[in-house]
N, C-alpha and C positions, 0 to 999 in steps of 0.2 A: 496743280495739275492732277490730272484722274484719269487713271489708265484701266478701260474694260479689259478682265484675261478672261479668255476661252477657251475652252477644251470639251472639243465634242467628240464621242465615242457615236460608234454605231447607232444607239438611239439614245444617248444621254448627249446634256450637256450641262456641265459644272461652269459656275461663273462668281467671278469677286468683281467690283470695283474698288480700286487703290484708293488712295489719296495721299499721293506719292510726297508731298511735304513732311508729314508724319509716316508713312510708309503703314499705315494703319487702313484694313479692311471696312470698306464702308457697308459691305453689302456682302452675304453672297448666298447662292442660290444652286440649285440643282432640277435640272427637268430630266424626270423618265417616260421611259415606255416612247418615245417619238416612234412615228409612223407605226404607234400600235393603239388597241384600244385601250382606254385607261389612263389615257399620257396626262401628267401632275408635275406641277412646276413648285419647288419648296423652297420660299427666300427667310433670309433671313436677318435681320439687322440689329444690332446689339441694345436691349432696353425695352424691345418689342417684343410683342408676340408673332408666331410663326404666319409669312405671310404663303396662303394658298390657294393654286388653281387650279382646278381639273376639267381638262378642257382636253378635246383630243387633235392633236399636233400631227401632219401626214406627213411634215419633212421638217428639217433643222431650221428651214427658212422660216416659216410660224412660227418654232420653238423660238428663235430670237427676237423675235415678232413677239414675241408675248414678254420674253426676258425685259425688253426695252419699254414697254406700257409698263410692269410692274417695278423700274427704277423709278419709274414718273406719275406708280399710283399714288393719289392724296394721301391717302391713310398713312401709305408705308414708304412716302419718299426719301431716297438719299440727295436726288437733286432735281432742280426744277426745270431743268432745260436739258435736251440733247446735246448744247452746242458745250456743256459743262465737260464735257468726255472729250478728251481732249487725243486718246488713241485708243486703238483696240491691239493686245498682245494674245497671241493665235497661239498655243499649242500646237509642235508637229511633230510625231511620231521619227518620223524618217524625215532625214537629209543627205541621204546617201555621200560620198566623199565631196560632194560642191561643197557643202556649207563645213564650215569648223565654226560658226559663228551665228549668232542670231541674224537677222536682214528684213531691210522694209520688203512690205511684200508689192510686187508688181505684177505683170502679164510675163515675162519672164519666170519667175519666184514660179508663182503658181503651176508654171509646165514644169517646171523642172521636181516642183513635189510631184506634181504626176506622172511625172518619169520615173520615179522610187514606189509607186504602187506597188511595183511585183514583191519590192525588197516587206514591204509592208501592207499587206494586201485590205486586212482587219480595218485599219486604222487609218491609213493617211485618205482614201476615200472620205471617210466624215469630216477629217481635220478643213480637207478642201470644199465642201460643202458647207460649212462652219464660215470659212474664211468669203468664198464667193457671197452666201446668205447677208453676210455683213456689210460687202462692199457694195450689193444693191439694198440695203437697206440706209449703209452712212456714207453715200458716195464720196465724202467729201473729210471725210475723217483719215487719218494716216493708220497704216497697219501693220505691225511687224509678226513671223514665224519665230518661234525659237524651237529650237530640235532638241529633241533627247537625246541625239544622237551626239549633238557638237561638241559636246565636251570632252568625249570620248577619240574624238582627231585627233589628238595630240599622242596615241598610242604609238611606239616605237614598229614597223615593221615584224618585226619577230611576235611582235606580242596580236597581231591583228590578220598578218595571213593564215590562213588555214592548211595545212600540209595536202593540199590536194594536185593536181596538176598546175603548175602555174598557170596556165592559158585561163583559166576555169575563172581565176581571178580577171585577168584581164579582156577577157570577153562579157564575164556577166556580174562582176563586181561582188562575188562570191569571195567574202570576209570576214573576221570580227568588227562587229562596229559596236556592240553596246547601249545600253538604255538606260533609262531614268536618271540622265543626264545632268536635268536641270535641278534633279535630290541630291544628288553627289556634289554637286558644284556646289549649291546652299550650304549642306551640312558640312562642308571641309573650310568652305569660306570661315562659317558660323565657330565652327570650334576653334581654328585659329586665334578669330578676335576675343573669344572667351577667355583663352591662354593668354590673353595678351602677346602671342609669338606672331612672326614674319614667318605664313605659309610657305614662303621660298626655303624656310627653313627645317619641313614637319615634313616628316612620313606618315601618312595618315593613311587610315585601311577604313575607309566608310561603308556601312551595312543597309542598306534597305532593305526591310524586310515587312513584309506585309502581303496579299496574295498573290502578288508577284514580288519575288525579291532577285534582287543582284547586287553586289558587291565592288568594290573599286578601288585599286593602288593609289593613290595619290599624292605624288611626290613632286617637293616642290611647285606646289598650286596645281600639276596636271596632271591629267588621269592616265598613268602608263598600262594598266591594264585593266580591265573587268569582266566579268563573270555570264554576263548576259553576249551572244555573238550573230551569226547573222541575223536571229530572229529572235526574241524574246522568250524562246522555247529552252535557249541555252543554258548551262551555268546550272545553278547550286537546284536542289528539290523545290518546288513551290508550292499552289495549294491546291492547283490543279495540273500545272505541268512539271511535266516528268525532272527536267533540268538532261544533264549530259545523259545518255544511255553510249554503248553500242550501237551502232549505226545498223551494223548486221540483224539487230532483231529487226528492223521494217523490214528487210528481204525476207526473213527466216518467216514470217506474219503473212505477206502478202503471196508468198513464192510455196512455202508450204503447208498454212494455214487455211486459207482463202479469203484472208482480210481484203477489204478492196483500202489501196493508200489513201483513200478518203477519209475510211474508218479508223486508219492506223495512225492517220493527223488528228483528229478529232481526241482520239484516245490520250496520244501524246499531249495533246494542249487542253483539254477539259476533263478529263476523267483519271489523270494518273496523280504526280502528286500526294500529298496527305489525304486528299480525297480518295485517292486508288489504294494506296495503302491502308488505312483506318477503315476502309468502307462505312464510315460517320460521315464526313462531313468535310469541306474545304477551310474552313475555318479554324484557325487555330487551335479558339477558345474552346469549341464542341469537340476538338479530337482531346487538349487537354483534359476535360471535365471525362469524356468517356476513361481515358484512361486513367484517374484518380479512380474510378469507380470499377475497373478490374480488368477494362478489353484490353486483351496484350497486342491484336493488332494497332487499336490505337497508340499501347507505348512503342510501340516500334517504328511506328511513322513518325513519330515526336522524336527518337531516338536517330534515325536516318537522317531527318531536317536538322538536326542538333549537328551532326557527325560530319554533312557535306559542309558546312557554313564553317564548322571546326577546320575542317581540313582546307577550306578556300584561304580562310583568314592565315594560318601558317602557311600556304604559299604564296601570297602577297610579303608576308615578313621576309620570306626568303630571298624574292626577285627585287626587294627593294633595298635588300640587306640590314633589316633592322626595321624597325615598328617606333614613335612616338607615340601615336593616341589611336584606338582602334571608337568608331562612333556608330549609334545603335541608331537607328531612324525610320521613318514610314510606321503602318499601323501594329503589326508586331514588335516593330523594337523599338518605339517610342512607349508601350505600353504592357507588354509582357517581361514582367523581373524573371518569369519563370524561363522565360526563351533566352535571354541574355546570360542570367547564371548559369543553366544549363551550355550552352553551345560556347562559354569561355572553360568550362571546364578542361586541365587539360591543358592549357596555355600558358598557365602560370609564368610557366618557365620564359616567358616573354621579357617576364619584367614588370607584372602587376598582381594585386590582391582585390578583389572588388568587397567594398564596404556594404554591409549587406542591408543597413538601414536605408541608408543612400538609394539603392537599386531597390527598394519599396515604391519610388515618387513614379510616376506615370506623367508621360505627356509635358515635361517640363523640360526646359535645360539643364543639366546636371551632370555633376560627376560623378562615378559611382562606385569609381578605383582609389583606395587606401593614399591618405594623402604620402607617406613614402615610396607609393608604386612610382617606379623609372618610367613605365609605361602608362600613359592615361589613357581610363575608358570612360566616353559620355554619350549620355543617352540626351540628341537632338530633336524635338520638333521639323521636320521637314517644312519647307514653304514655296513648293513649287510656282505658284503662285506672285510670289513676291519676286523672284527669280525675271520672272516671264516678264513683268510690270518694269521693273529696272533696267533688263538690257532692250526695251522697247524707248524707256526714257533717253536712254544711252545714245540710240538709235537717232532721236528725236534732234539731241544734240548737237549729232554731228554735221 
């Protein structure tokens, strides 16, 4: 069985084919720039050289139009027939409180993500364009959603209302609901089985971090709280968004500034962050490297991203009443020792020692906590992917 996942942003689209026997990537591929000039499709299959097009894509519908001739190019085939693809697994941003769960997608399915637009405005647009593009291309193929959101249902009330008017909630669904759902779910699965322990069993506090990061309680297999809330704007510092502020400075901006809240969203969600702080760069790497080299704005923005993720991770131990293994994932914390020792410092008092050879390895499974730390820290692989491919087979199933 071979399961296409999909995840289409505004003009990209990332894509893997499974080969869900082996659970091993046969394929996968990246197209940018859609509906701009320039647009470049980058696949890629283990043993080969990089396959590439550049060709310009006006909408997502071409873009998978071309994804699907370049699974069936000669040169760079993974298989010879369309009929080999046995489902496509959809990427969905938003599931507003319907779903707690992956689901085949139908005519149904479909409106109901386009009833979570407003919650998600960015994103579920392309996901739906992504998903329709497909079913007139493989009419005949099965298709499942999975949410970012859905793993994140299972949060206790206290932990997901927002202290505002209640009505506010039940009129417009104005809530925490949480993201990068299907990384949290992976990596807490993931380190469980590493442990050899019964997740029913683990407090786990899982990290993603990378240019969006959020974080996540996870006790007994479910996510009691995280960091990210109604919108992806929430929670700890990122690399361009702000994370929590005062809510007062967008009045205090608009009201006695002359900001128009166009610009004061903008700002919050693309230009604050380590980017707004460092005024370097969004990227990790380039605010580190400036500040080894002496900009004290850049250590300070290293120092704040350090400081919120510190302070999120000891309130997680607290509302869970105790910590097992805290896990480091996505593009920073799969690959920055620097971001990891830094933002554990300070926690010690948890119940762990990080080994410092250990926390050198990049990009692998690993532990990185003194083998008599009470508390383990490991640095995960994320596989969103493989996530999405699994509860599609699930799906298939039932």
């Amino acid at each position: 069985m071979k399961v296409l996942v999909i995840n289409c942003g505004s003009s990209s689209l990332k894509y893997q084919l499974i080969d869900m026997e082996t659970e091993k990537s046969l394929v996968s591929g990246l197209v940018e720039r859609i509906g701009i000039d320039g647009s470049i499709l980058t696949q890629k299959v283990e043993g080969k050289d990089k396959y590439i097009i550049k060709q310009d894509m006006k909408d997502h519908k071409e873009a998978i139009k071309l994804v699907l001739e370049a699974l069936l190019n000669k040169e760079h085939a993974v298989i010879e027939s369309m009929d080999e693809i046995t489902a496509v697994g959809h990427r969905v941003v938003h599931g507003g409180e319907k779903y707690s769960d992956s689901v085949l997608i139908d005519d149904e399915v479909i409106e109901l993500i386009k009833d979570c637009i407003p919650l998600a405005p960015l994103h579920n647009p392309p996901n739906i364009i992504g998903i329709e593009a497909c079913k007139e291309l493989m009419p005949n193929t099965p298709m499942a959603a999975v949410f970012d959101t859905a793993f994140h249902q299972t949060m206790p009330k206290v932990a997901y209302i927002c202290p505002l008017p209640y009505e506010l909630y039940e009129k417009y669904g104005i809530r925490r609901y949480g993201f990068h759902g299907t990384s949290h779910k992976y990596v807490s699965q993931k380190v469980a089985e590493v442990m050899n322990r019964d997740i029913k069993d683990l407090k786990i506090i899982t990290c993603h971090l990378g240019n969006g990061c959020s974080l996540a309680a996870v006790k007994g297999g479910k996510s009691i709280d995280t960091s990210m809330g109604f919108t992806p704007l929430a929670g700890v510092m990122m690399g361009t968004r702000s994370g929590n502020i005062d809510p007062s400075v967008i009045a205090f901006l608009v009201e006695q500034q002359g900001y128009k809240l166009e610009e004061v969203n903008e700002m919050l969600n693309k230009k604050s962050g380590l980017l707004g702080i460092s005024g370097v760069s969004s990227d990790f790497r380039d605010v580190q490297m400036a500040a080894e080299q002496g900009n004290e704005r850049a250590k300070l923005a290293l120092d704040i991203f350090n400081y919120k993720i510190r302070a999120q991770i000891a309130s997680y131990a607290g509302i869970m009443g105790g910590v097992d293994v805290i896990v480091f994932t996505a593009g920073i914390g799969e690959n920055s020792s620097f971001a990891r020792k830094e933002v554990l410092k300070g926690l010690e008092f948890l119940g762990f020692n990080i080994d410092e050879e250990k926390n050198e390895v990049r990009g692998e499974v690993q532990e990185i906590s003194t083998k008599d730390s009470k508390v383990k820290v490991y640095e995960i692989p994320t596989n969103e992917e493989l996530v999405i491919a699994r509860d599609t087979v699930k799906l298939l199933n039932k």
